[in-house]
N, C-alpha and C positions, 0 to 999 in steps of 0.2 A: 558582443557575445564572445563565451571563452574559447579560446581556441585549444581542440581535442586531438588532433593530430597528432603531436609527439610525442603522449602518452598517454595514459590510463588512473591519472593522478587522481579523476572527481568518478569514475568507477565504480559503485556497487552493485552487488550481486543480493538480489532477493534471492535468498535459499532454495524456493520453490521452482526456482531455472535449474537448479541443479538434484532434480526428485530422485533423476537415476542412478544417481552416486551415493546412495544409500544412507547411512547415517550421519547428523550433524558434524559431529567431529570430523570424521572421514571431506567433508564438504567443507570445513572451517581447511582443513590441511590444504585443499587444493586450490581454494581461493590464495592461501600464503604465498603456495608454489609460485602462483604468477601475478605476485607482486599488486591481489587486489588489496585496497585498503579499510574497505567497505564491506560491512554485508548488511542483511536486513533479514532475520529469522523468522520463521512460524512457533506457532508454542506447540504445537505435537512434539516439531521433530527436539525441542530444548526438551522438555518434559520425558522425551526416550531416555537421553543422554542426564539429566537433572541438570540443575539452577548453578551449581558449583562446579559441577562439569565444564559447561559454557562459557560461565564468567572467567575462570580459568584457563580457556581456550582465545578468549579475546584479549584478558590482559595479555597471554603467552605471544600473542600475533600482535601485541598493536594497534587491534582494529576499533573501528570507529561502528556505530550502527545508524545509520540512515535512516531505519524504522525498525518498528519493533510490531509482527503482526500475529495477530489482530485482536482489537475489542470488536464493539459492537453487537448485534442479533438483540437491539432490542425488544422487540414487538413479543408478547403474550397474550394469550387469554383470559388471563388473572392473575389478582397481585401477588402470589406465591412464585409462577412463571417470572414477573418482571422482575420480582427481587433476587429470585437466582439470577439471572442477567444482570444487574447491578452487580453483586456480589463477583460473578465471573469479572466483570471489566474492572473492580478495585483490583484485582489480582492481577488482571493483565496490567493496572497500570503499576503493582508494585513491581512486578518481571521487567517491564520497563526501565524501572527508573534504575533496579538492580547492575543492570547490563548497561548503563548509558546512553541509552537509545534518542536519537532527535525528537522521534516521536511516535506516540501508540498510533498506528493506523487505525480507523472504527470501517469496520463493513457492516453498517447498521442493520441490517437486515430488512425481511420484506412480512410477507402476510405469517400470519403465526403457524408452523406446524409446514406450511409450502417446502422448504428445504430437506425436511424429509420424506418428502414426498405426498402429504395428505394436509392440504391448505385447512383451516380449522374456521378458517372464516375469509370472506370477500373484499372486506369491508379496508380501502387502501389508506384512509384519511384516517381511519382507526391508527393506523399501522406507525404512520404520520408522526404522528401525535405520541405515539408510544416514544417514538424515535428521539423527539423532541424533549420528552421529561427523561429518557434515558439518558441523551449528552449531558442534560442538563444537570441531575446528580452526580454523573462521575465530571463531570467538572469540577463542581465542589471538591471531588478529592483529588481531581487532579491537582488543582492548584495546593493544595494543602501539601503535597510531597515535589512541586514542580517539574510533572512532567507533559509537556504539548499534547492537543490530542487531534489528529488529522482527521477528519470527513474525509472519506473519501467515494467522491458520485462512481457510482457504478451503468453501466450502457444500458437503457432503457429495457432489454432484453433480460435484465436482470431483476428487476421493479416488482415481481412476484415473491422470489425465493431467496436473495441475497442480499438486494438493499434497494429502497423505494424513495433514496435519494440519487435524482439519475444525471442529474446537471450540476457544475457550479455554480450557477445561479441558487440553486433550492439551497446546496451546501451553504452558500455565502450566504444567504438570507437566515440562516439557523444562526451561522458564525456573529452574525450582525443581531440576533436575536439575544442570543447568552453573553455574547463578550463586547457590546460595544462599544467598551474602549480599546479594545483592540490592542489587548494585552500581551500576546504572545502564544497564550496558552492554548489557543483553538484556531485551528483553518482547516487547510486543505490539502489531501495529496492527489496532485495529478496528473492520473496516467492516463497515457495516452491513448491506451487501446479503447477505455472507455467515453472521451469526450473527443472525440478529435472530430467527429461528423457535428457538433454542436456549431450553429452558426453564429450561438454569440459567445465563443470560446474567448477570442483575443478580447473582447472586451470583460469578460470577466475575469480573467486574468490578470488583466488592468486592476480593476476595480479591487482581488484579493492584495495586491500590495505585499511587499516583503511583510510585514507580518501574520501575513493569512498564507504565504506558498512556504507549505512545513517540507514538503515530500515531492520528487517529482520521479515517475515511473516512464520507463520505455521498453516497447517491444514494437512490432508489425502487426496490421488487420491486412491477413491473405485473402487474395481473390481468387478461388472460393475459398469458402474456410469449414471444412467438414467437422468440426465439433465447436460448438458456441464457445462451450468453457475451456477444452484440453488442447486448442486449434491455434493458439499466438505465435504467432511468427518471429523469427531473427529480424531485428533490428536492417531496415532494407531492403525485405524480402517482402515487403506488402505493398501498402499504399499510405501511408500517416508519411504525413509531411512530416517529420521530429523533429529539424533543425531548426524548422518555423517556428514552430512550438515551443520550441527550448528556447529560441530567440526572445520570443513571447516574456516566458516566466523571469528570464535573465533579465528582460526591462522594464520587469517590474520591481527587480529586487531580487531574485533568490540566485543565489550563489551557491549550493548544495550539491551534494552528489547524484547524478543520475543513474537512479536504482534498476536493475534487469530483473526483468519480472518476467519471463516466460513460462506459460501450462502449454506441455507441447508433448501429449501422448504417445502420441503417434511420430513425434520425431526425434525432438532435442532430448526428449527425457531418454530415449533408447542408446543414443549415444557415450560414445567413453569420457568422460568427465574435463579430462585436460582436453578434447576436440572443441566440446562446448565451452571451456573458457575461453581457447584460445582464438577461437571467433566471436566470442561477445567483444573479447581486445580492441582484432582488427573490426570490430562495426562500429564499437564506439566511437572509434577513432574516425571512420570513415562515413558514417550514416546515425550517430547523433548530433 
């Protein structure tokens, strides 16, 4: 396993750790400050700033993108819903491939209309299924412009409204459905706040193999943890074994950056932006 201690060389920063630092740009500058090399964007905050804006900001810094988020939200109630959803993830995969990005992350989604509040239907194999011919055509274009597309399982607690892919195992059985030759173009990213109670983790980690581990994310599951979604914890400050884990995906093969991905409402997000770098540094270093 690689050793993190003496710097911050494999380092990125999902943007979304940094909510309270206000706009992209502003957030691109202070990753520079301390020497991150990484980041990993959402499309809102690229979309404030525009496409030329950004791309301009990463050539200017150097930077690398670990991921690029997010497609997915398959699932509709008919095929005018689905094909909007297609249509969104050709675009997320063009933004992708624009910026250089390792890979589009998919947060598939879950029952149709659930995420804003008013589920439109129950039916979760429906949903499934949606999820399944949705990868399955932006694949197609993925591959057409070459850029990876990551599954990534979301913690079962999410399986209504966000994504009703909640295991590696389910991810890897899709991956193994559409790609199996095992091309490059399709895996997984994983983070750990969502699979880390799974107890066939290490063996499917195994089983994804360097060409299925696109993405791998770290934060904390705090005990307690007062909000599901806005509640991830610093790196340290919970209970997820990371180093295991990371151990894990490193002998299988991936060699990538480990992306910070913290929703942290109530804490990190409140904080002055260089405090919250300058402790993602030292946990890297110390507790991934």
């Amino acid at each position: 396993m690689r050793d993190f201690s003496a710097d911050h060389r494999w380092l990125s920063m999902n943007t979304a750790t940094l909510r309270g630092a206000g706009r992209l740009d502003a957030i691109i500058e202070a990753c520079a400050r301390h020497g991150i090399r990484a980041i990993a964007p959402w499309r809102d905050p690229v979309a404030a700033i525009g496409n030329e804006r950004t791309a301009a900001l990463v050539r200017t810094h150097g930077l690398e993108l670990s991921g690029y988020c997010r497609g997915g939200m398959f699932p509709a109630v008919d095929a005018a819903g689905k094909e909007a959803a297609l249509d969104d993830n050709r675009r997320a995969v063009d933004e992708a491939k624009t910026f250089g990005a390792a890979c589009l992350v998919l947060v598939v989604g879950g029952l149709p209309g659930a995420l804003a509040g008013t589920p439109q239907s129950k039916n979760l194999f429906a949903a499934r299924n949606d999820v399944r011919d949705g990868i399955a055509a932006t694949l197609d274009y993925a591959r057409q412009v070459g850029m990876p597309l990551a599954i990534e399982p979301l913690h079962p607690m999410y399986a209504a409204d966000r994504a009703c892919v909640n295991t590696m195992e389910q991810a890897l059985d899709l991956c193994d459905a559409l790609d199996p030759e095992r091309t490059g173009v399709l895996g997984v990213a994983v983070d750990v706040y969502h699979v880390w109670w799974d107890p066939k983790l290490e063996a499917q980690i195994t089983r994804a193999g360097k060409e299925r581990l696109l993405a791998f994310h770290v934060c904390d599951w705090l005990v307690p943890t007062r909000d599901l979604l806005e509640d991830r914890g610093m790196m340290g400050d919970g209970v997820i074994e990371i180093p295991k884990i990371r151990s894990w995906v490193e002998a299988a093969g991936f060699a990538g950056y480990s992306e910070v991905e913290i929703f942290s409402s109530r804490d990190w997000w409140k904080r002055p932006v260089d405090e919250v770098l300058l402790t993602c540094v030292e946990r890297h270093r110390r507790a991934v």
